[in-house]
C-alpha positions in Angstrom: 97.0 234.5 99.7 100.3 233.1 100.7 100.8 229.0 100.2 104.0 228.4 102.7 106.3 225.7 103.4 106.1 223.2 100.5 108.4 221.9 98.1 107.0 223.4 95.3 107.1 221.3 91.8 108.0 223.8 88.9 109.4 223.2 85.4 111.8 220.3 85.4 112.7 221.0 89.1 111.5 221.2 92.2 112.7 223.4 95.4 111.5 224.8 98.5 109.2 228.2 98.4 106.7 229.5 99.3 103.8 231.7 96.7 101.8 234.4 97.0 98.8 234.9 94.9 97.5 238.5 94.0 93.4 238.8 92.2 93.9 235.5 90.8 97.5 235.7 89.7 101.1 234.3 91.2 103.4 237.1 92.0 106.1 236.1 94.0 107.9 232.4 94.3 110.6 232.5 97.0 111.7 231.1 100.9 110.3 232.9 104.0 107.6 235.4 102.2 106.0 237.4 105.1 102.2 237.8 105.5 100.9 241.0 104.7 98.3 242.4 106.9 94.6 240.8 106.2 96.5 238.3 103.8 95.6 234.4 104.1 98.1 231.4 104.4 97.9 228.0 103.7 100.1 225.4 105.2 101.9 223.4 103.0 104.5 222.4 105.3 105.4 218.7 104.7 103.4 218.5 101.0 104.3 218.6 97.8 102.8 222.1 95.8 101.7 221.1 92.3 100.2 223.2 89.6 96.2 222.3 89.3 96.0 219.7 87.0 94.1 220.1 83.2 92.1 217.2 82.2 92.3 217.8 78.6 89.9 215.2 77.3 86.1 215.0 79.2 82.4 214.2 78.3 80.4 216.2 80.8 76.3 216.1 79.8 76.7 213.9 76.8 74.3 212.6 75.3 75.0 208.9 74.3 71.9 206.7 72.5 69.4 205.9 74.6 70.7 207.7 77.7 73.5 210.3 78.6 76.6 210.5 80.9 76.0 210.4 84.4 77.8 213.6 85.3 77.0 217.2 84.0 78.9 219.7 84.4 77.8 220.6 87.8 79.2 217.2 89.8 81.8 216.3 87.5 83.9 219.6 87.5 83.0 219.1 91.4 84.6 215.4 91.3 87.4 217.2 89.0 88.7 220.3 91.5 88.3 217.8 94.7 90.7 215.5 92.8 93.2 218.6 91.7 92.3 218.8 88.5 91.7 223.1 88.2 91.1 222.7 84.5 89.1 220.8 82.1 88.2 220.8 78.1 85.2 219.0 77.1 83.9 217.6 74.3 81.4 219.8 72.5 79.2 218.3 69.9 76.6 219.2 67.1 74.6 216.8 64.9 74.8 216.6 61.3 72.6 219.0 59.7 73.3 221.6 62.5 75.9 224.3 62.8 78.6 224.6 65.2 77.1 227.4 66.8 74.3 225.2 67.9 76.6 223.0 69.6 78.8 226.0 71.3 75.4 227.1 72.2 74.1 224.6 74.1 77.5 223.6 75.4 77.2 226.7 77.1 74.1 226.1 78.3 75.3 223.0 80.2 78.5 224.7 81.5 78.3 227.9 82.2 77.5 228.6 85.7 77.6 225.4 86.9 81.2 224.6 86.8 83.7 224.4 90.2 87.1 224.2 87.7 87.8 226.7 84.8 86.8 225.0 81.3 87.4 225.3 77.8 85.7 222.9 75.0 86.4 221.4 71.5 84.1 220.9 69.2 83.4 217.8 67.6 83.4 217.8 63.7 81.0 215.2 62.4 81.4 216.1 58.5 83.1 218.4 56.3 80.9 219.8 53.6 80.8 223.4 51.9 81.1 226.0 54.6 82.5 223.8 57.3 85.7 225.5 57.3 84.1 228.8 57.6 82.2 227.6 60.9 85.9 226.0 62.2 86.9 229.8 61.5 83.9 231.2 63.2 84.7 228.7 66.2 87.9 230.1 66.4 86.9 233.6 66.7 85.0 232.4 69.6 88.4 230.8 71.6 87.5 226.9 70.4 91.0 226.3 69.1 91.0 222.5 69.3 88.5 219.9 67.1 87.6 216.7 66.8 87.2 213.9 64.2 86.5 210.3 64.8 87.5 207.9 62.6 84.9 205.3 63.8 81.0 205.6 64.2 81.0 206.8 61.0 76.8 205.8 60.7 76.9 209.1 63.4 79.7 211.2 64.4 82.4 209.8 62.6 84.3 211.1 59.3 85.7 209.0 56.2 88.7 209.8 54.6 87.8 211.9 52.0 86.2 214.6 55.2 89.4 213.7 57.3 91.9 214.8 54.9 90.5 218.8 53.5 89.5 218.7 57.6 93.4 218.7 58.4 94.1 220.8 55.3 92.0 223.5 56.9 93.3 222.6 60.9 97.0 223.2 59.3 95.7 226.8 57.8 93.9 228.1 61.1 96.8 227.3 63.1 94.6 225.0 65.3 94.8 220.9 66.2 92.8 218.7 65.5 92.2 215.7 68.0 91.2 212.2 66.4 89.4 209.5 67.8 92.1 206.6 65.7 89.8 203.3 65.7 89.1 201.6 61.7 85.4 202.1 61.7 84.6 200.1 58.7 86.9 196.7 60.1 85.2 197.1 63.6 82.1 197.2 62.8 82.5 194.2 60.4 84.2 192.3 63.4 81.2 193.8 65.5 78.7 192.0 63.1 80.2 189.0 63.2 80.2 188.5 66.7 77.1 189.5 67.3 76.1 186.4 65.0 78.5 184.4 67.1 77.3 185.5 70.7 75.7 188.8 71.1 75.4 188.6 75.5 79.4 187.8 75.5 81.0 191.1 77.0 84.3 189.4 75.6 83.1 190.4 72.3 83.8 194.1 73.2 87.3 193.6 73.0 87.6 191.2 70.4 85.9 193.3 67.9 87.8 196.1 68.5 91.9 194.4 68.6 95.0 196.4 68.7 95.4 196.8 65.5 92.3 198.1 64.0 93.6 201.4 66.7 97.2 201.5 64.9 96.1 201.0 61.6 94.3 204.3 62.2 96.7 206.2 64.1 98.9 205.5 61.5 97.0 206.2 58.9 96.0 210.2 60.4 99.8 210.2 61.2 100.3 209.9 57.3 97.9 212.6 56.6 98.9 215.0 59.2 102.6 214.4 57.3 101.1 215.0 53.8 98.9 218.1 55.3 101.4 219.8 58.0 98.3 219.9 60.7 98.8 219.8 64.1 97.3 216.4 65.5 96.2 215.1 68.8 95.9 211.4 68.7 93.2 210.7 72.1 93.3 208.0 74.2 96.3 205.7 73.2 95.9 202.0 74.4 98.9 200.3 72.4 102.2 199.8 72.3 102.1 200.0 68.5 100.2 203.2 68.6 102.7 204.7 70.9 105.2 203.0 68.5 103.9 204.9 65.5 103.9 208.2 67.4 107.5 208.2 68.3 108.8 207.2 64.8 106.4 210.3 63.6 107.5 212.4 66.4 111.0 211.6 64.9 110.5 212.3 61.5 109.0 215.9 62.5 105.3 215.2 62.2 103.6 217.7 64.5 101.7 214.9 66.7 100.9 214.3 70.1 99.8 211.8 71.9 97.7 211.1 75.1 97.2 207.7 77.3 94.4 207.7 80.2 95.0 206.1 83.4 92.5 203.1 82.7 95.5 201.9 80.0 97.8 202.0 82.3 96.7 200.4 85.1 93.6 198.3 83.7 93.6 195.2 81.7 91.8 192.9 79.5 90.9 190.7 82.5 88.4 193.0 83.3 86.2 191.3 80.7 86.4 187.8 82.6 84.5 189.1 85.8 81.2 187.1 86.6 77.7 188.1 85.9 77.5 191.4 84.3 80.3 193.0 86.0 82.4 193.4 83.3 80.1 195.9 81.4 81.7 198.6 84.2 84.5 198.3 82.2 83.2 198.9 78.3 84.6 201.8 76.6 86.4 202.5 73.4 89.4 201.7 72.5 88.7 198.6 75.5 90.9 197.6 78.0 94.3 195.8 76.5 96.3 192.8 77.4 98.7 193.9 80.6 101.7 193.5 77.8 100.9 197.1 76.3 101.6 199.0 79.3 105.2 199.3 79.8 105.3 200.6 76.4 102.8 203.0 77.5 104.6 204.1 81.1 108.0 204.4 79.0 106.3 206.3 76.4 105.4 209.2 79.0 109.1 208.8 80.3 110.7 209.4 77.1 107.6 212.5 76.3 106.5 210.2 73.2 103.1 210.1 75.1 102.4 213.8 75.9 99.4 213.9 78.4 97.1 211.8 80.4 93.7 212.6 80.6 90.9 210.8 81.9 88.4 210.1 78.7 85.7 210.7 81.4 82.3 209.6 80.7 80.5 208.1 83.1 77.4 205.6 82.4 75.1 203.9 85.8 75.8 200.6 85.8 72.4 199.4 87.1 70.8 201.4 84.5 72.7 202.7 82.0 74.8 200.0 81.4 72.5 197.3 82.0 70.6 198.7 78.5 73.0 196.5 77.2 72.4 193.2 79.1 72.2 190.4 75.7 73.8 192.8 73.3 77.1 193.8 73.7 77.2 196.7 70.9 74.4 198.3 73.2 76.5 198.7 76.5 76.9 202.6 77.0 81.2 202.9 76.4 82.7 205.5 78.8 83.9 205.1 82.5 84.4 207.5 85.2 88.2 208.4 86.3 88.5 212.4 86.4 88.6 212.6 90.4 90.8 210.1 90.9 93.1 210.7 88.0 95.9 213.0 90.0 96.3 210.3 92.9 97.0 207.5 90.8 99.5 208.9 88.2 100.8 210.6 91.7 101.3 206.8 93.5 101.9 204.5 90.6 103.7 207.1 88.4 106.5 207.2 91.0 106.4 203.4 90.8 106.5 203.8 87.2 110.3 205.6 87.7 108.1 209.4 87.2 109.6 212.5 88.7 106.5 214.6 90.7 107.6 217.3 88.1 107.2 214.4 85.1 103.6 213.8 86.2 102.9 217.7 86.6 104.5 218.1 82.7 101.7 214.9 81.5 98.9 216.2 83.5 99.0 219.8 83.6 102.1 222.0 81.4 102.0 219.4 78.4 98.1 219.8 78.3 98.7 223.7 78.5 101.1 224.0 75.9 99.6 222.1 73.2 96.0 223.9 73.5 96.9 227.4 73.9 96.4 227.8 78.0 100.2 228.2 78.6 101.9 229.6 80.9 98.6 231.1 82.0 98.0 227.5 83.0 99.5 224.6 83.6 102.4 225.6 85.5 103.8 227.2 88.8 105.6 230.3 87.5 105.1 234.5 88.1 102.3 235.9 86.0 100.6 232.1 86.0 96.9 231.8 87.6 97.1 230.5 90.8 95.9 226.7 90.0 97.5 225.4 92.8 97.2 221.7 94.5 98.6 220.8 97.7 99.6 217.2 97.9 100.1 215.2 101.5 102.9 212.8 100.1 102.3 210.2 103.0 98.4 209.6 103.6 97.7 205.9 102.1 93.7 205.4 101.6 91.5 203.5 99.3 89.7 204.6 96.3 86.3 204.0 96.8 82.6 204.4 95.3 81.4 204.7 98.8 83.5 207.9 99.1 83.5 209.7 95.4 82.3 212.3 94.2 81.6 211.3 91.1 78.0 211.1 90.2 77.7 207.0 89.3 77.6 204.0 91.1 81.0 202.8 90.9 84.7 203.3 90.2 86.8 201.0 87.5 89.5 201.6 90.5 87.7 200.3 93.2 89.8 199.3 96.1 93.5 200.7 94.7 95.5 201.8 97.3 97.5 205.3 96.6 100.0 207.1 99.0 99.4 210.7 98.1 96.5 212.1 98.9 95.1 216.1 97.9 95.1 218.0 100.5 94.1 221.6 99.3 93.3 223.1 96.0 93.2 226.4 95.0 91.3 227.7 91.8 92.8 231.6 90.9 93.9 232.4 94.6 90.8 231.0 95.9 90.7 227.8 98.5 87.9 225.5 96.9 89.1 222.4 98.8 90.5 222.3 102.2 91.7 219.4 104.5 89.8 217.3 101.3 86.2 218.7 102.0 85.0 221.2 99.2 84.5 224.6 100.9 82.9 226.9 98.4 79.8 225.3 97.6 78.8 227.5 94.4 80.5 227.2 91.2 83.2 229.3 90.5 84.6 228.2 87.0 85.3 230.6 84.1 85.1 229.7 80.4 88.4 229.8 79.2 89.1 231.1 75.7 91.8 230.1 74.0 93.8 232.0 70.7 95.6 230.8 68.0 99.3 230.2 69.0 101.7 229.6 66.2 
């Protein structure tokens, strides 16, 4: 397979090749490569080539209360690959009073088979008691390099301090990361409860229990420990300028942290929460939606690379059904929203707004993502011995994000009616064509579980 005639977006540059792709694998970058005999093409004349994107941060088949996301693994990594994105880690997740295994397990059960993009997973950590660090050890052995703690819903999933802290003493001596969920879970729910008293239907509520700084009190909290410990941390889903804040001075000061913004922060606001009816329950999902004033902050923070990645925080809920089990109590609206096929056309049209270079956006939404959890250079990147996770971008093609044309499995988009210039053309999974001319073309999965190693 032979992709000619683009301007091809590689590390820090970008420059006119074309790339041939041998049993999966890019062998060749360079002008004017020759077909061989039998060997496919793909024209790429007049489009930007991008590496396949890697949505590091997903909630495919999750179960959530009294319901579960929308998407399983099936039509989300199907909305995924038609958007770009060749790549995807998902949350896996256990309850307490189960092992790890039992979550790998069944997250296994839900993936395998039925995914169009190659996946990976963390695994959710929901308390550290004797013999948790052996399972983190036995998860590694298994290629789950990457965890999770929350810092919130600590009635459920959630760790206090006293779990967080021997959790990142054992993350620094593995050699893995640990990504946290940084919200105060004690002083929201306190707000929580009073509003509630106040006016439990009020979707306004949402955000006003859960203000800007009960999520950098928290980040900078894990920052502290992460100093004290040495771990490797991965703060999800940064909303605030004084998160972002507290990552740079860290960043600074040596504190091995990263940071990752979703596109809903930087192109959705807190006026979302003012629509009529019950509209603005499309929009619930933790941290919320912030005042418009937070995102410069966050667009400079992935110019400068103190915000490392964007990912999408996917996890779709109906909003006729799903949400609506909320309707008179806001603490009962389903949080999550949908965003992982539309995620590469929007940092692709309003990143360039934003003053981002096409190989800026390819660093935050595919090498970054790479890098930090152990899928470099094999992903991520355009480059001789890479896979051949491969996007072809038409530069020029304005349409209109729509529900009415998704893929997405739910009834609406929180981007309904943006405009974007770029539009995905082709993508290419190992080699193979799996979207062409924007029309999905291999109609079984093709996905391969993706185990990662310890990289030091």
């Amino acid at each position: 397979m032979i992709v000619k005639g683009g301007t091809v977006v590689m590390e820090a540059r970008e420059k006119r090749a074309d790339i041939r792709v041998k049993d999966g694998v890019i062998v060749e970058i360079k002008e004017n490569i020759s077909l061989e005999e039998g060997e496919e093409s793909v024209d790429a004349s007049g489009c930007m080539v991008m590496p396949g994107g890697i949505d590091a941060h997903t909630h495919f088949d999750m179960p959530a209360a009294e319901c579960k996301t929308s998407d399983d693994f099936f039509s989300g990594t199907r909305a995924a690959i038609m958007g770009g994105t060749t790549t995807i880690l998902d949350f896996a997740e256990f309850q307490r009073g189960e092992r790890m295994q039992d979550g790998l397990d069944l997250w296994h059960e839900k993936a395998d088979g039925r995914s169009f993009c190659d996946f990976g997973f963390h695994m959710t950590v929901p308390e550290w008691k004797e013999g948790t660090g052996e399972q983190i050890r036995s998860m590694i052995r298994q290629g789950i390099t990457s965890f999770k703690a929350y810092t919130a819903y600590q009635d459920s999933i959630g760790v206090r301090d006293k779990e967080l802290y021997p959790m990142m003493e054992c993350i620094k001596e593995t050699g893995a990361i640990l990504c946290v969920h940084c919200e105060n879970g004690e002083v929201l729910e306190y707000l929580q409860k009073k509003y509630l008293k106040k006016n439990p239907d009020n979707i306004r509520s949402h955000p006003l229990s859960r203000p800007d700084l009960v999520e950098k009190e928290a980040v900078s909290r894990v920052i502290d420990f992460a100093e004290m410990t040495g771990a490797r941390v991965y703060i999800v889903h940064v909303s605030t300028g004084e998160a972002k804040q507290a990552i740079g001075r860290a960043k600074e000061r040596g504190v091995h942290i990263y940071g990752e913004t979703c596109p809903q922060y930087l192109l959705l606001d807190e006026s979302c929460y003012e629509l009529p009816g019950f509209d603005s329950a499309k929009y619930v999902l933790s941290p919320p939606l912030r005042k418009k004033d937070n995102q410069p902050a966050l667009w400079q923070g992935l110019r400068e690379g103190v915000l490392d990645t964007v990912s999408t925080d996917h996890c779709s809920f109906f909003y006729k059904t799903y949400k609506h089990l909320g309707k008179g109590y806001f603490t009962r609206i389903p949080n999550g929203i949908p965003g992982v096929e539309h995620r590469m056309e929007l940092m692709l049209h309003y990143g360039e707004q934003q003053g981002l270079s096409p190989w800026m956006i390819a660093r935050a939404t595919a090498e970054n993502p790479a890098r930090i959890f152990g899928l470099y250079p094999r992903k991520g990147v355009i480059g001789v011995g890479s896979d051949g996770d491969l996007m072809v971008v038409k530069t020029d093609f304005p349409h209109m994000i729509s529900a009415d044309t998704q893929n997405q499995q739910v009834d609406y988009t929180p981007y309904e009616g943006f405009w974007v210039k770029k539009k995905i053309r082709h993508v290419l999974l190992r080699g193979q064509i799996v979207v062409k001319e924007g029309k999905l073309v291999q109609e079984e999965p093709g996905g391969r579980f993706l185990k990662r190693e310890i990289s030091r």
